[in-house]
C-alpha positions as CSV (number, residue, x, y, z in Angstrom):
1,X,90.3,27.6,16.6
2,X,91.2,26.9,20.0
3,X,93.7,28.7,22.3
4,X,96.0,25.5,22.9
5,X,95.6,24.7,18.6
6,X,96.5,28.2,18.5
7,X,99.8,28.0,20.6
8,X,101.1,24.7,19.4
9,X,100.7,26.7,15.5
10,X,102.5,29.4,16.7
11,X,104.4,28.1,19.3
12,X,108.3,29.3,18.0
13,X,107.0,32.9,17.4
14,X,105.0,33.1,21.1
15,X,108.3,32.0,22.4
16,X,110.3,34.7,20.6
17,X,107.9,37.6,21.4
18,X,107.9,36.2,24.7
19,X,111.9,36.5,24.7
20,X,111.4,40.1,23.4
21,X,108.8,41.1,26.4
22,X,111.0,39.5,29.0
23,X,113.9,41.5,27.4
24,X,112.5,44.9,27.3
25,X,111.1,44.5,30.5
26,X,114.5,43.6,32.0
27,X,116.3,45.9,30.3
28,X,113.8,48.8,31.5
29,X,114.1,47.8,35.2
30,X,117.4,47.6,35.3
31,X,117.8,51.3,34.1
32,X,115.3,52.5,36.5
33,X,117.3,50.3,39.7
34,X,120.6,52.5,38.7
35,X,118.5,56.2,38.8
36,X,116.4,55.5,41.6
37,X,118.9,54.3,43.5
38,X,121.0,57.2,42.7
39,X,118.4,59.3,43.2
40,X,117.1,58.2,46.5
41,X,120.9,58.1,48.0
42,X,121.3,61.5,47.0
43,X,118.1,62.6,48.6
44,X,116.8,60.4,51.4
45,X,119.2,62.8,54.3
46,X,117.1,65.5,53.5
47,X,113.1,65.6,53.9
48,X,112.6,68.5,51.5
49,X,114.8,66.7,49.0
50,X,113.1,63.1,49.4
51,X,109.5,65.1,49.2
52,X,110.1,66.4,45.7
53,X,111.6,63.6,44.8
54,X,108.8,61.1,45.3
55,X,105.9,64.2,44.5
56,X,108.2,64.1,40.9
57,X,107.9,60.5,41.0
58,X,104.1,60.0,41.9
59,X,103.5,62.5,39.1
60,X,105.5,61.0,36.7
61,X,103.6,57.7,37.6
62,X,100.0,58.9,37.3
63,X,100.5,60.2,33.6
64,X,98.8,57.8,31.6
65,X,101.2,55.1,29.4
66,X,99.2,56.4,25.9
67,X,99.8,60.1,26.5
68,X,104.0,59.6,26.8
69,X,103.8,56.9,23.8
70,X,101.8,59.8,21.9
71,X,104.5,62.4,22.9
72,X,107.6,60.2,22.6
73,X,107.4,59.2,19.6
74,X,108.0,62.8,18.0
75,X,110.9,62.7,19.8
76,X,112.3,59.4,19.8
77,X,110.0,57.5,17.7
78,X,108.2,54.5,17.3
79,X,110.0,51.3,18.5
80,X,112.0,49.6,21.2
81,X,113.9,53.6,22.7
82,X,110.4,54.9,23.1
83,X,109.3,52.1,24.6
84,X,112.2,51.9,27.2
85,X,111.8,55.3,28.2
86,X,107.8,55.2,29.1
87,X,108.6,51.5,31.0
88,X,111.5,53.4,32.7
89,X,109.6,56.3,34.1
90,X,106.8,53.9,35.3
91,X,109.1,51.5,37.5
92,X,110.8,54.2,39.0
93,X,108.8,55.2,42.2
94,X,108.3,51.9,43.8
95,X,112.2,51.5,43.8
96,X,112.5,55.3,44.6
97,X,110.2,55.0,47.3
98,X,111.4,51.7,48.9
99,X,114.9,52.9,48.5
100,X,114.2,55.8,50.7
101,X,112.4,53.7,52.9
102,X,115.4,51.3,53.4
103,X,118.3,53.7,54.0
104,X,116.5,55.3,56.1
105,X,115.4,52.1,58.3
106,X,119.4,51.4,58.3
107,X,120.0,51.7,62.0
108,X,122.1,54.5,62.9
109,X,124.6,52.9,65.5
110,X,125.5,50.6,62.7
111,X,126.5,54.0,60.3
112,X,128.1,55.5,63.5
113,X,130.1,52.8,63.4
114,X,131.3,52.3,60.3
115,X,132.3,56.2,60.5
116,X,134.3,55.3,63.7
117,X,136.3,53.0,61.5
118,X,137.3,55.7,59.3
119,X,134.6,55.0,56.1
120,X,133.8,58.3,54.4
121,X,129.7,58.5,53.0
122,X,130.1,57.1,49.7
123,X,132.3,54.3,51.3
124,X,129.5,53.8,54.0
125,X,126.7,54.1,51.2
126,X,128.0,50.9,49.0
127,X,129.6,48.9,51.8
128,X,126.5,49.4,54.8
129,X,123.7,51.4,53.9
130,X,122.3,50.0,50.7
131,X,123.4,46.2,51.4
132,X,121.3,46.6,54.6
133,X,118.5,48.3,52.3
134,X,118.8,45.6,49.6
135,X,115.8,42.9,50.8
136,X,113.5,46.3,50.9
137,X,114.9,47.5,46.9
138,X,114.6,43.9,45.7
139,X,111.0,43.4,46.8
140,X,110.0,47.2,44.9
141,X,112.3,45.8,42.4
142,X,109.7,42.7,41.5
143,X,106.8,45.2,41.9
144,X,107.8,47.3,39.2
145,X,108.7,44.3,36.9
146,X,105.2,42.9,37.3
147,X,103.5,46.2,36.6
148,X,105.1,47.1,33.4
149,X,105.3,43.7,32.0
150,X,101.5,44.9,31.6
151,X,102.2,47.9,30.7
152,X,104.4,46.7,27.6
153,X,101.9,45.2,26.0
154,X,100.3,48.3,24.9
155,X,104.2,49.7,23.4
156,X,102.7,47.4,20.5
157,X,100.6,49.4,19.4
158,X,103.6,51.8,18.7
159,X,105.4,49.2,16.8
160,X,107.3,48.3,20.2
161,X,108.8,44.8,21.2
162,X,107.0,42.1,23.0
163,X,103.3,39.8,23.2
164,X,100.9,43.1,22.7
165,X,101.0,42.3,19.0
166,X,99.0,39.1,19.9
167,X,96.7,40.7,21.7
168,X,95.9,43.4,18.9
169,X,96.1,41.8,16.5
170,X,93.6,39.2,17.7
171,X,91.3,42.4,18.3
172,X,91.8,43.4,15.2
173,X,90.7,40.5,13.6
174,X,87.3,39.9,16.0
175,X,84.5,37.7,13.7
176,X,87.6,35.2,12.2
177,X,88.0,31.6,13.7
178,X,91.3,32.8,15.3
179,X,90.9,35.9,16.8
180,X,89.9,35.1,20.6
181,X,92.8,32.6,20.4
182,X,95.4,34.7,19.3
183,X,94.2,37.4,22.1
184,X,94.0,34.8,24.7
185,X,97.5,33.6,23.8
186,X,99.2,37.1,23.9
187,X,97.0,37.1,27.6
188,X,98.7,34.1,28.8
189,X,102.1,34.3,27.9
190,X,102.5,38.0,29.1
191,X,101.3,36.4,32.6
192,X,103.8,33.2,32.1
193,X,106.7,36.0,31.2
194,X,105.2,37.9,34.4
195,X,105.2,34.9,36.9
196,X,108.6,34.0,35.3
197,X,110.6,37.2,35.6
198,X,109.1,37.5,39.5
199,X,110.6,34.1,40.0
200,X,113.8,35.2,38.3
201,X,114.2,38.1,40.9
202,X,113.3,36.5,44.2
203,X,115.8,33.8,43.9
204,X,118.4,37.4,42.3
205,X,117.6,38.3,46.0
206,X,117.9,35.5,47.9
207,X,121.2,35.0,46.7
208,X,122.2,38.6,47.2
209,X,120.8,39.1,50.6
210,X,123.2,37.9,53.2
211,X,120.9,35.4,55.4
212,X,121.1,37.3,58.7
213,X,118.5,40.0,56.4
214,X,116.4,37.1,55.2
C-alpha cells in the first residue's frame, strides 16, 4: 500500500490524532511558559540563583524521555497526565534560559525609569521588563514546541495522546502491505503538526510584540 492510499484510508483518524498531538503539545508549552517565566523572574537578579536554576534545568533536560515515562507512570500512570508532565519538564530550559537572557538584556535606564515614576518591581516586571523580553521568550517559546512535538510521539507507547501510535503500530506490523505506510504517515503529519504549531506562534508573536521590538 502506498503512503498517499494510506492517508486518504485513514484520512479522518490522521486528522484527529493530529488534533490530539497539537493539543498536548500546546497544552504542555503553555504550562512550562507560566513556570519558567516565574521562575526566571524570580531568579535572573541574582547569579547564584539563575546558576542553579538553569544547572536544575540542563539536568532535568538531559534525562532521557523513556526513563521519566518508566518512572511516571507508578506515580501518575499511563496516559495523557504522565505525558504532560515529561513534555513539561523538557520545554522548560529553552524558555528558562531565554527568559533570563531577556530581562537581563532589558536596559537599565529604561527600569530606572519606570522606578522614577513610582512603579514598584512586580509593577515594573509585567508592565517593562518582560514586554521588552517577550520577542526573546517567544522565539525559545517555538523551540520548545518543535522539540517535544517529537518527543510526543514516543508518550504512545505509554498509551499517551497523539500520531506515535502510527508510527508503532506500523513497526509493529513490519512484513504486512501497510506497515511502511502507516509509519511514514505518523512521520509526516507529526512534521505537518510541527511546521503548523511553529507558524501558529510566530504570527502569536508578531502580534504581541509591539513593532518598535520587531
Amino acid at each position: 500500500m502506498s503512503i498517499w492510499a494510506y492517508v486518504q484510508r485513514r484520512w479522518p483518524e490522521l486528522v484527529q490524532l493530529s488534533l490530539e498531538h497539537a493539543g498536548v503539545v500546546l497544552l504542555s508549552v503553555t504550562i512550562a511558559t507560566i513556570i519558567s517565566v516565574v521562575l526566571a523572574s524570580l531568579a535572573y537578579r541574582n547569579l547564584r540563583a539563575t546558576g542553579a536554576l538553569l544547572t536544575v534545568t540542563n539536568v532535568v533536560f538531559v534525562v532521557p524521555a523513556l526513563s521519566y515515562f518508566g518512572v511516571l507512570i507508578y506515580v501518575t500512570g499511563l496516559g495523557l497526565t504522565t505525558t504532560v508532565i515529561v513534555l513539561t519538564l523538557y520545554a522548560i530550559l529553552p524558555i528558562v534560559r531565554n527568559t533570563v537572557t531577556g530581562l537581563r538584556e532589558v536596559d537599565p535606564a529604561v527600569v530606572r525609569s519606570a522606578t522614577g515614576m513610582g512603579m514598584g518591581p512586580l509593577e515594573r516586571l509585567l508592565r517593562i521588563q518582560l514586554p521588552l523580553a517577550w520577542p526573546v521568550i517567544i522565539s525559545s517559546v517555538r523551540v520548545s514546541t518543535v522539540m517535544i512535538v517529537g518527543i510526543t510521539a514516543i508518550a504512545s507507547y505509554f498509551s499517551g495522546p497523539g500520531l506515535g501510535a502510527e508510527i508503532f503500530g506500523g513497526l509493529a506490523g513490519i512484513g504486512n502491505n501497510r506497515a511502511v505506510a502507516q509509519a511514514a504517515s505518523g512521520v509526516i503529519f507529526i512534521l505537518l503538526v510541527a511546521f503548523a504549531l511553529d507558524g501558529l506562534l510566530l504570527l502569536l508573536g508578531r502580534l504581541t510584540t509591539s513593532k518598535g521590538l520587531r
